[in-house]
C-alpha positions as CSV (number, residue, x, y, z in Angstrom):
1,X,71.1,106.0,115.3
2,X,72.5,102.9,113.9
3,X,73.0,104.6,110.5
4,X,75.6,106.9,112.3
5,X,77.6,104.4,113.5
6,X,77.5,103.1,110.1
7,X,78.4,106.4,108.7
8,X,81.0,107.0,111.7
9,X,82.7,103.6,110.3
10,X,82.7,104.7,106.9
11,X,83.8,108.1,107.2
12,X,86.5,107.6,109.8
13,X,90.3,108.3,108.1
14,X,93.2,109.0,109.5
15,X,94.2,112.4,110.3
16,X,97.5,114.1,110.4
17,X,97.1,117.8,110.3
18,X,95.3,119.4,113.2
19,X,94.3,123.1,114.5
20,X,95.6,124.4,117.6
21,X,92.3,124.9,118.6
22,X,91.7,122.2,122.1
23,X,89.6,119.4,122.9
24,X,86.8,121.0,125.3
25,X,86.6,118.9,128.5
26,X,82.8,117.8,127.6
27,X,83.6,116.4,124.1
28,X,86.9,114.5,126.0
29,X,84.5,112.9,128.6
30,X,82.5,111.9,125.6
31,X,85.4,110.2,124.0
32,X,86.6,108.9,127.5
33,X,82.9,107.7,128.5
34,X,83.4,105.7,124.3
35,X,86.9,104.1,125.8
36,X,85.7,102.5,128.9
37,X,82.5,100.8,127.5
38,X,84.4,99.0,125.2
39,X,84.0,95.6,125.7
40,X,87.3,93.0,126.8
41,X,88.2,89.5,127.1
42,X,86.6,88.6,130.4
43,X,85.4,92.1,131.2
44,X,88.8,92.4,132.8
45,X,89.3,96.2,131.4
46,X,93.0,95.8,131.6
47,X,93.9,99.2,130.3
48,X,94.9,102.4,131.9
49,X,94.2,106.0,129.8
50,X,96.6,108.5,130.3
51,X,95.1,111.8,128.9
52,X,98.1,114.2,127.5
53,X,97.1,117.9,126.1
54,X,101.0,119.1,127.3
55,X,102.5,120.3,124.1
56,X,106.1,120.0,125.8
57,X,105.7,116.7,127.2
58,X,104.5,115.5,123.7
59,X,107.2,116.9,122.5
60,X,109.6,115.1,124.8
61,X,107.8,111.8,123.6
62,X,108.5,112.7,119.9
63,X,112.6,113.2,120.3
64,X,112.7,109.7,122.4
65,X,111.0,108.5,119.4
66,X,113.2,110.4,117.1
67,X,116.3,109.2,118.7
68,X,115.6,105.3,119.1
69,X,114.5,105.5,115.1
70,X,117.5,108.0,114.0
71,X,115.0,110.4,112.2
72,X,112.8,113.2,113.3
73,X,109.2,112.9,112.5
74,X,106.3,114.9,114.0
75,X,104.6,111.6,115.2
76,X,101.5,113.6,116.9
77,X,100.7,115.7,113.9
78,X,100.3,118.9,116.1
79,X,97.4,117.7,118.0
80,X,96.0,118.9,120.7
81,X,94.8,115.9,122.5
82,X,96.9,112.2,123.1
83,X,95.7,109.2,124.6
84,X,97.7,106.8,126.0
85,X,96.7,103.4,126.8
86,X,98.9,101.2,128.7
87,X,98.7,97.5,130.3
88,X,100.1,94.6,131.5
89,X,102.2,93.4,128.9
90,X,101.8,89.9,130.2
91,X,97.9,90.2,130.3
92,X,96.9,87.2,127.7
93,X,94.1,89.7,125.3
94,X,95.2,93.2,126.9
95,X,96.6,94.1,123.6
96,X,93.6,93.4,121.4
97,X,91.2,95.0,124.3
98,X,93.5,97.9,123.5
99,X,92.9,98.3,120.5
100,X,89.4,97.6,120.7
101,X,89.4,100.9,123.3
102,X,91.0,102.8,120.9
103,X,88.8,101.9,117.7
104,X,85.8,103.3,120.6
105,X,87.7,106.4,121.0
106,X,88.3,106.9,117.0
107,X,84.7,106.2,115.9
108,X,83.5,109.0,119.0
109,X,85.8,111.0,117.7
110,X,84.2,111.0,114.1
111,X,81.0,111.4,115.4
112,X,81.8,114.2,117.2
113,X,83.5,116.3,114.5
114,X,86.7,115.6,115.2
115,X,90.2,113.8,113.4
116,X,92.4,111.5,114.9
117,X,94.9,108.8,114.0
118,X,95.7,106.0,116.2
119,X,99.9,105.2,117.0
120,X,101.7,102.8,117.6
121,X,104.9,104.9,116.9
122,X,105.2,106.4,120.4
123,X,106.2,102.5,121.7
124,X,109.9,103.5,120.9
125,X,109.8,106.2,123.5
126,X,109.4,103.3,126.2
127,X,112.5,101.9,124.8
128,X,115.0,105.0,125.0
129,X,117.1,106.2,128.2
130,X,113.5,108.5,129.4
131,X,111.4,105.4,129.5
132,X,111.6,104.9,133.5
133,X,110.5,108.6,133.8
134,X,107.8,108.7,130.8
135,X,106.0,105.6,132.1
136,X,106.0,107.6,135.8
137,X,104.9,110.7,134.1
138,X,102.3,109.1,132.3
139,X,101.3,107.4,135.5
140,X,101.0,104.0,134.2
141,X,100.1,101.9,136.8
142,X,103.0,99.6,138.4
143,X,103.9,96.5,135.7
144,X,101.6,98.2,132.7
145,X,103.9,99.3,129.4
146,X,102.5,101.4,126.3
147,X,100.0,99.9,123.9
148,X,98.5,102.0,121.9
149,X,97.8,106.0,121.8
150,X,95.5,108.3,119.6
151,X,96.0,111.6,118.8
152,X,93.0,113.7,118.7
153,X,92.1,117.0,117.4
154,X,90.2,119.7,115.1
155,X,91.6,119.0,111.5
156,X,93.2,121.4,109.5
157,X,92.7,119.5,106.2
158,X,90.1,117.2,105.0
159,X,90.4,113.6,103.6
160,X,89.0,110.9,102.1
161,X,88.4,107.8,103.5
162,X,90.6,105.1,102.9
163,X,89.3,102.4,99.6
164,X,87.7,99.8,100.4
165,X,89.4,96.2,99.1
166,X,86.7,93.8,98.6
167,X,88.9,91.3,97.6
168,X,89.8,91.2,101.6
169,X,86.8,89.2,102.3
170,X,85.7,85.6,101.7
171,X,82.2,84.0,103.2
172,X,82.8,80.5,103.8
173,X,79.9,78.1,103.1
174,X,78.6,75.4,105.2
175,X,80.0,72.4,105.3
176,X,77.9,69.4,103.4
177,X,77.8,66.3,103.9
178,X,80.4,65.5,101.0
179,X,83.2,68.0,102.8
């Protein structure tokens, strides 16, 4: 088991072209069951999921996105499946414990058979004239803004993993008695 982790790690990419196909509700409670045992600063689980498989409100998100940035960009990819995680944006780790949720979500995902990418895009959504009604339609909870979101899905098109820099990583020796 602890070699598919491993392998979960290393074969997790980013994907950005899905099928139409859904998410069955017994491989999202799997992926949901991933996001709450993640572990956060204190155990205070500060985050909120807001589960989104509405092509229309999806697409609503997109244009807010597409009119605070001045461009048009499919920022979902076509998938089926969106998470949303909000929190208190005054929480002192709830951004980290975040993303730690959403890393749970991604490697479940992999495991499972399935893409995703993980967003931070969609936060310019929560800045346009429909962020009042998005954060209500969401149903983030009173005080909580947008995090973090994943989008989730069968994908149409393979990909390599991303390389690996070693060059990105220095072990630090003891110190001695001369440092």
């Amino acid at each position: 088991m602890y070699q598919d982790v491993l392998k979960a790690i290393a074969e997790r990419c980013s994907i950005r072209s899905y099928k139409s196909e859904p998410v069955s509700r017994e491989l999202l409670d799997q992926l949901l069951a991933a996001a709450v045992q993640a572990p956060s600063a204190r155990n205070s689980q500060p985050w909120h999921f807001s589960v989104v498989q509405d092509e229309k409100l999806l697409t609503i998100i997109n244009q807010e996105v597409a009119a605070e940035l001045g461009r048009f960009d499919d920022i979902f990819y076509q998938a089926p499946l969106v998470i949303f995680l909000s929190a208190d944006p005054q929480g002192g780790y709830s951004r980290i414990d975040c993303g730690i949720a959403v890393e749970n979500i991604a490697l479940a995902a992999q495991a499972l058979g399935l893409g995703s990418v993980i967003l931070g895009m969609p936060s310019h959504a929560f800045k346009g004239e429909k962020a009042d009604w998005l954060r209500q339609r969401l149903r983030f909870p009173r005080g909580y803004d947008f995090m973090i979101a994943i989008a989730i899905g069968w994908p149409a098109a393979g990909k390599d993993p991303h390389p690996v820099d070693p060059g990105k990583i220095d072990l630090i020796e003891p110190l001695g008695s001369d440092d």
